[in-house]
mmJSON file of the N, C-alpha and C atoms, coordinates in Angstrom:
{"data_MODEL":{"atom_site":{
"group_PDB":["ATOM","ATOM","ATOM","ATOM","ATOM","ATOM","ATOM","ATOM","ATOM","ATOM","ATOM","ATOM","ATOM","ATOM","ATOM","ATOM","ATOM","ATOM","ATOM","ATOM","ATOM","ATOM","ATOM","ATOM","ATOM","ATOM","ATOM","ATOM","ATOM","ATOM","ATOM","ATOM","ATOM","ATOM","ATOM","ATOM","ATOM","ATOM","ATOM","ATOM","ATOM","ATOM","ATOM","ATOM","ATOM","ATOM","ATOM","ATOM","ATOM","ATOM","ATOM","ATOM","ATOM","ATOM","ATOM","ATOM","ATOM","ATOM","ATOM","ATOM","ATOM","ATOM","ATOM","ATOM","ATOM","ATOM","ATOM","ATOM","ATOM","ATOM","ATOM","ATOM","ATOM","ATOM","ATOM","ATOM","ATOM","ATOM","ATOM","ATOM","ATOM","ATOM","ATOM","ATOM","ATOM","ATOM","ATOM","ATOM","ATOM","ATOM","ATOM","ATOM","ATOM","ATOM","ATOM","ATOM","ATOM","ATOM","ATOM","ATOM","ATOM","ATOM","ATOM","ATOM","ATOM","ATOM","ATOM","ATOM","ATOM","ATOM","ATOM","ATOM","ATOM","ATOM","ATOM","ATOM","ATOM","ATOM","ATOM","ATOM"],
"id":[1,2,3,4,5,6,7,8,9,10,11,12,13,14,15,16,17,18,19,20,21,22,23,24,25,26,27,28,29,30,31,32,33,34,35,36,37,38,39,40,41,42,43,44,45,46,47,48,49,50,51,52,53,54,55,56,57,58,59,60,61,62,63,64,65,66,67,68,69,70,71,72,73,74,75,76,77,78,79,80,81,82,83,84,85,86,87,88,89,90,91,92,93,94,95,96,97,98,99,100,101,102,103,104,105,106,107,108,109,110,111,112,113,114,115,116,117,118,119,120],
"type_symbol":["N","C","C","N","C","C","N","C","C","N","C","C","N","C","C","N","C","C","N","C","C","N","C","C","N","C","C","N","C","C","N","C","C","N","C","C","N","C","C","N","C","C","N","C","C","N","C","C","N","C","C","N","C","C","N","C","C","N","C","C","N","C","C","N","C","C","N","C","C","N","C","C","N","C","C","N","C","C","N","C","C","N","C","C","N","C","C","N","C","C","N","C","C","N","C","C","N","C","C","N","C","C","N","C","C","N","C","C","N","C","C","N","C","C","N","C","C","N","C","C"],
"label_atom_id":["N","CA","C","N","CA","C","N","CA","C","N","CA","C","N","CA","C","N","CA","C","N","CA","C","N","CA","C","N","CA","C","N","CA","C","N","CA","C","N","CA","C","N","CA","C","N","CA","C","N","CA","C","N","CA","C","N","CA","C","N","CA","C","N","CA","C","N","CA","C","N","CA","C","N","CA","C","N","CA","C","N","CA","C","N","CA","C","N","CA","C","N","CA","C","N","CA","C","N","CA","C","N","CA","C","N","CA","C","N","CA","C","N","CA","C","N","CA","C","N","CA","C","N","CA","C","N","CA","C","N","CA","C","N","CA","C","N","CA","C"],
"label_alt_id":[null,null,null,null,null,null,null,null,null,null,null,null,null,null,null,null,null,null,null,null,null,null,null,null,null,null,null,null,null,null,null,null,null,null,null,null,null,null,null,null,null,null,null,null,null,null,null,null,null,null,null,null,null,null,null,null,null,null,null,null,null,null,null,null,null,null,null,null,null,null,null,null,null,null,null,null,null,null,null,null,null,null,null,null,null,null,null,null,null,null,null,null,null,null,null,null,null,null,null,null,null,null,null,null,null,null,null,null,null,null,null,null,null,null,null,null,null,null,null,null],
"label_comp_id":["UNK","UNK","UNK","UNK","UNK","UNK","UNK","UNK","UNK","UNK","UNK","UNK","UNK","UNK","UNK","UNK","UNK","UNK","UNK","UNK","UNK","UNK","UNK","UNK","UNK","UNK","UNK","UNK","UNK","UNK","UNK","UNK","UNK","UNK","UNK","UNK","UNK","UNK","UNK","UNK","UNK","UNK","UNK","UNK","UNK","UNK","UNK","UNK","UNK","UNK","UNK","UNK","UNK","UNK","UNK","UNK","UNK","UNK","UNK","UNK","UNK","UNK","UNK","UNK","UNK","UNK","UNK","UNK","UNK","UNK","UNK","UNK","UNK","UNK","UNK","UNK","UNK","UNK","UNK","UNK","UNK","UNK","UNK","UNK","UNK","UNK","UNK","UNK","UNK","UNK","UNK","UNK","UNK","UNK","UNK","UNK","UNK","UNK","UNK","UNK","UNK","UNK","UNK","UNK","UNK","UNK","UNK","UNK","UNK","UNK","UNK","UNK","UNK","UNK","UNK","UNK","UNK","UNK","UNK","UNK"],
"label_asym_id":["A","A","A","A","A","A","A","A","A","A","A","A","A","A","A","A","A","A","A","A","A","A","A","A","A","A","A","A","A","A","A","A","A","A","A","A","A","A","A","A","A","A","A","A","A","A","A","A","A","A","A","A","A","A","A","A","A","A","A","A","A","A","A","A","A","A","A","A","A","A","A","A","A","A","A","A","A","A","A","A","A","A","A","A","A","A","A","A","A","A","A","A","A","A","A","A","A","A","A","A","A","A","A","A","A","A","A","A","A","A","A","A","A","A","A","A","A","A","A","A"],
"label_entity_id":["1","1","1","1","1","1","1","1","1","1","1","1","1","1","1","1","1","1","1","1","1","1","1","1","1","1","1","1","1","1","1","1","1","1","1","1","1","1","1","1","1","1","1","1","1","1","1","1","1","1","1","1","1","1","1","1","1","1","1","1","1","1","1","1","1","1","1","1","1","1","1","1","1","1","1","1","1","1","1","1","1","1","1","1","1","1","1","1","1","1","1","1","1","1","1","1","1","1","1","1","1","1","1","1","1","1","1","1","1","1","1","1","1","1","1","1","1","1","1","1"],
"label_seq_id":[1,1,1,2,2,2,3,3,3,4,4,4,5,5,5,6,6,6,7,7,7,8,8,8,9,9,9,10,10,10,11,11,11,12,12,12,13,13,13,14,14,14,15,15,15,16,16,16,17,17,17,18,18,18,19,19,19,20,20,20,21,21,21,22,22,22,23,23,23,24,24,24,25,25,25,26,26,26,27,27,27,28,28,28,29,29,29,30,30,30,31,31,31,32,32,32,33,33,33,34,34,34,35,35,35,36,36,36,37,37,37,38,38,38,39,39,39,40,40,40],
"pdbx_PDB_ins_code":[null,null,null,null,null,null,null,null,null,null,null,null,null,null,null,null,null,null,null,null,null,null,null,null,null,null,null,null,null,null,null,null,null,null,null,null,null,null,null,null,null,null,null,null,null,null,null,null,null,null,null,null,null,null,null,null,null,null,null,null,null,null,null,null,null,null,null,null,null,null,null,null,null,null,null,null,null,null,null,null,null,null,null,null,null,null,null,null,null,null,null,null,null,null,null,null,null,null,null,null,null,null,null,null,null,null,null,null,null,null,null,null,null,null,null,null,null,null,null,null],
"Cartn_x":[53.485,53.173,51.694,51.046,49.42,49.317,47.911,47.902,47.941,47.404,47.788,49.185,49.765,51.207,52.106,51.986,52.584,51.933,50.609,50.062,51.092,51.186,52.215,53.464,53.949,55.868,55.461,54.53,54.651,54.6,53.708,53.466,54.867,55.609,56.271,57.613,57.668,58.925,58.87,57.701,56.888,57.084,57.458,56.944,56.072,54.451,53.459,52.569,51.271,50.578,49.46,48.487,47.025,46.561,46.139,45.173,46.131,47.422,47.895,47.593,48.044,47.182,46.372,44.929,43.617,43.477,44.335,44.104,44.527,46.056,46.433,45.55,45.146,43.995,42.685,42.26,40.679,39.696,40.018,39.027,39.372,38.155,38.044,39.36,39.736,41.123,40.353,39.191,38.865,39.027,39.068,38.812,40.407,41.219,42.513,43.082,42.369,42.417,41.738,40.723,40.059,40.825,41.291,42.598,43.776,43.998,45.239,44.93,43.658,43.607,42.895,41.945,41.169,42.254,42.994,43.932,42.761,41.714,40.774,40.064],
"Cartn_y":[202.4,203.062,203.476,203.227,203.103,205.096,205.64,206.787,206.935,206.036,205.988,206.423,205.439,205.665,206.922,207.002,208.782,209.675,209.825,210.739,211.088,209.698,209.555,210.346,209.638,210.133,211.132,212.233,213.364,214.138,213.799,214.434,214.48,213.265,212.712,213.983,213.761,214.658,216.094,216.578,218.022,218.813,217.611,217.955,218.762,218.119,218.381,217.559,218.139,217.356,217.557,216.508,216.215,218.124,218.668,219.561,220.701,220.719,221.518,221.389,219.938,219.503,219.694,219.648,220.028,221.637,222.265,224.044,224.063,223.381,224.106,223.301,222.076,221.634,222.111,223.154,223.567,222.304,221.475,220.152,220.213,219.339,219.038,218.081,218.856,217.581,215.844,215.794,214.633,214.217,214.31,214.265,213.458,214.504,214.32,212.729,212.672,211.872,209.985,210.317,209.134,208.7,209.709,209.032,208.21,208.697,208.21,206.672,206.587,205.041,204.413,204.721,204.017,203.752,204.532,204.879,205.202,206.165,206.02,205.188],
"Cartn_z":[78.18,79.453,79.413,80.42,80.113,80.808,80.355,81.012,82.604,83.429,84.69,84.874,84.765,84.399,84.325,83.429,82.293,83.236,84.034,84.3,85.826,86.537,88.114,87.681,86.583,85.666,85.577,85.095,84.942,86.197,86.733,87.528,88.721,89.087,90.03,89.237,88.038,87.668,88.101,87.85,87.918,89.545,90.163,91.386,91.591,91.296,91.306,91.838,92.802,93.486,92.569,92.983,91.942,92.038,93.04,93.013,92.104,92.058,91.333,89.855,89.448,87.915,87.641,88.817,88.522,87.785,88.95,88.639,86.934,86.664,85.609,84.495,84.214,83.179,83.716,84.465,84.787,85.056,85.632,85.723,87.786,88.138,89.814,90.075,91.025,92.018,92.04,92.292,92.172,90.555,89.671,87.828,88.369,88.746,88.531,89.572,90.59,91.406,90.434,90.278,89.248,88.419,87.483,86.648,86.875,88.025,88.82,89.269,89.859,90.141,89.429,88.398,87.159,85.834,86.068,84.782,83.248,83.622,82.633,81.662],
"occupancy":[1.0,1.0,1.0,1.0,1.0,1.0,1.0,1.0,1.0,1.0,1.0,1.0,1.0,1.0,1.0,1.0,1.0,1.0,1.0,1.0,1.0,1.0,1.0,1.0,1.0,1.0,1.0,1.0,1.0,1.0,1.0,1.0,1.0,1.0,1.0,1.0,1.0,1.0,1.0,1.0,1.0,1.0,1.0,1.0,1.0,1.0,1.0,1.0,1.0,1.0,1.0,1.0,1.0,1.0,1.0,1.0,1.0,1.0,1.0,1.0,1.0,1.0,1.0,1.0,1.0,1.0,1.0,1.0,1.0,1.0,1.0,1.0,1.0,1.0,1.0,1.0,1.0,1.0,1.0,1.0,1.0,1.0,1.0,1.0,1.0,1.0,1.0,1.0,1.0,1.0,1.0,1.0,1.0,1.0,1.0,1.0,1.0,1.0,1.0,1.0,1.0,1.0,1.0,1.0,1.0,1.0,1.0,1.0,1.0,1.0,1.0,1.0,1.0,1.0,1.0,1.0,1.0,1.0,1.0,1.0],
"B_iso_or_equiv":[0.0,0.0,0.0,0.0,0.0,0.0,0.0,0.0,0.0,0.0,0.0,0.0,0.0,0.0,0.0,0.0,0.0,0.0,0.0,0.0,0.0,0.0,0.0,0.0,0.0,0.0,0.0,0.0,0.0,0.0,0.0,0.0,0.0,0.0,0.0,0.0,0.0,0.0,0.0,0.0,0.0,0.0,0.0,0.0,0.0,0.0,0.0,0.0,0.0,0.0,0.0,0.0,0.0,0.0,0.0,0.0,0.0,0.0,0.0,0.0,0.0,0.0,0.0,0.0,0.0,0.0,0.0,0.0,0.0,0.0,0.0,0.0,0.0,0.0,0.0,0.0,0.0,0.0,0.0,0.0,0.0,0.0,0.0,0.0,0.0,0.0,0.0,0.0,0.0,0.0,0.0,0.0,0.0,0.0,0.0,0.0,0.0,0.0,0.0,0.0,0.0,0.0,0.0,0.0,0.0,0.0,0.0,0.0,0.0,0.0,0.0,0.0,0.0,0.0,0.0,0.0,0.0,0.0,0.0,0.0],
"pdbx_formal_charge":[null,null,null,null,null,null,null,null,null,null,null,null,null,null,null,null,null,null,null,null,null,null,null,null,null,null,null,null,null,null,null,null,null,null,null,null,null,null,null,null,null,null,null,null,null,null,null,null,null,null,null,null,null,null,null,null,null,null,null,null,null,null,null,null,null,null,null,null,null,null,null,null,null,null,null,null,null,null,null,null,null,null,null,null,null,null,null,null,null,null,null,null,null,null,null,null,null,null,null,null,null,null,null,null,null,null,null,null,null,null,null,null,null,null,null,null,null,null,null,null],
"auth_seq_id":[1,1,1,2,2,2,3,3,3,4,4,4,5,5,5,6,6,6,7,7,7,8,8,8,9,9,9,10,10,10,11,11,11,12,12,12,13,13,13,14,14,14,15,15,15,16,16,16,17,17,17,18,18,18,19,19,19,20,20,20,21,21,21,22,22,22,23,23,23,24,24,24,25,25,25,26,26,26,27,27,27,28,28,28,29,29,29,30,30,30,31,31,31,32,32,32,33,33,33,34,34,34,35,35,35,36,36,36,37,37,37,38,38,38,39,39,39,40,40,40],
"auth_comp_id":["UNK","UNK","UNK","UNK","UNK","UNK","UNK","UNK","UNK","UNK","UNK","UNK","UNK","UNK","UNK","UNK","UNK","UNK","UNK","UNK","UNK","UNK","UNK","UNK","UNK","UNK","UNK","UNK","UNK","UNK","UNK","UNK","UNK","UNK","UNK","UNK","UNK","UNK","UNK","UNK","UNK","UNK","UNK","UNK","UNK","UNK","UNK","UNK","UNK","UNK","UNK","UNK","UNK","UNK","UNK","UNK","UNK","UNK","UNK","UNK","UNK","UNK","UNK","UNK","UNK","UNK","UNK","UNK","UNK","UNK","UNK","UNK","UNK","UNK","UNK","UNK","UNK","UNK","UNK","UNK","UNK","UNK","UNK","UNK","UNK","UNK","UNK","UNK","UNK","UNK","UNK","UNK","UNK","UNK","UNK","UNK","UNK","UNK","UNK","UNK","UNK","UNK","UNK","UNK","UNK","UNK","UNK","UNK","UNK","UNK","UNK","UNK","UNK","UNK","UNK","UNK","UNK","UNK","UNK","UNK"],
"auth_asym_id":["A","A","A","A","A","A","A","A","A","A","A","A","A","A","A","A","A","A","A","A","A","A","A","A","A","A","A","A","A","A","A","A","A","A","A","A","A","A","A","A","A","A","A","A","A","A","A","A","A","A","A","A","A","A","A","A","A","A","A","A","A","A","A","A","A","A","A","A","A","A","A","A","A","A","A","A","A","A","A","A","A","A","A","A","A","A","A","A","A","A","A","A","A","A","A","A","A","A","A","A","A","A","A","A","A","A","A","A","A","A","A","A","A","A","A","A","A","A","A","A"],
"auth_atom_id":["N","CA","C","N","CA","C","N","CA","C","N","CA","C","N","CA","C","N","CA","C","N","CA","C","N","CA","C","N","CA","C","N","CA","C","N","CA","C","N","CA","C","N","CA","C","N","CA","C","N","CA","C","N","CA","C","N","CA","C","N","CA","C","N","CA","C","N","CA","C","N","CA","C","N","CA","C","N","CA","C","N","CA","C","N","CA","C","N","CA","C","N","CA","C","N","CA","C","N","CA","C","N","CA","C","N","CA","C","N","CA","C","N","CA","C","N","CA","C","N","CA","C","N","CA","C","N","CA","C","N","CA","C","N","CA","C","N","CA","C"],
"pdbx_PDB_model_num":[1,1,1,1,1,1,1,1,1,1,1,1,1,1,1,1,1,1,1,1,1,1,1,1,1,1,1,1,1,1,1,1,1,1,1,1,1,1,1,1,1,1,1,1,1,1,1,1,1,1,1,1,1,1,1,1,1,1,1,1,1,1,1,1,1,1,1,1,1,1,1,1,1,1,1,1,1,1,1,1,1,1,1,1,1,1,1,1,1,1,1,1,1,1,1,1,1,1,1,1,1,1,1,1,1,1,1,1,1,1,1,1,1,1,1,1,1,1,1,1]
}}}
């Protein structure tokens, strides 16, 4: 499972949206957004 990936599954389980991830790792909603479609 590539990090793109794992990052959607987590998140999708979490019922959690990107800007919420952003707050709780302290990084910009965009950081969190890049990952999502670069898969880093």
């Amino acid at each position: 499972m590539s990090f793109r990936d794992n990052l959607q599954h987590l998140r999708a389980t979490r019922n959690m949206t990107q800007e919420q991830l952003a707050m709780l790792l302290g990084v910009s909603r965009q950081s969190v957004t890049k990952w999502g479609t670069e898969g880093v």
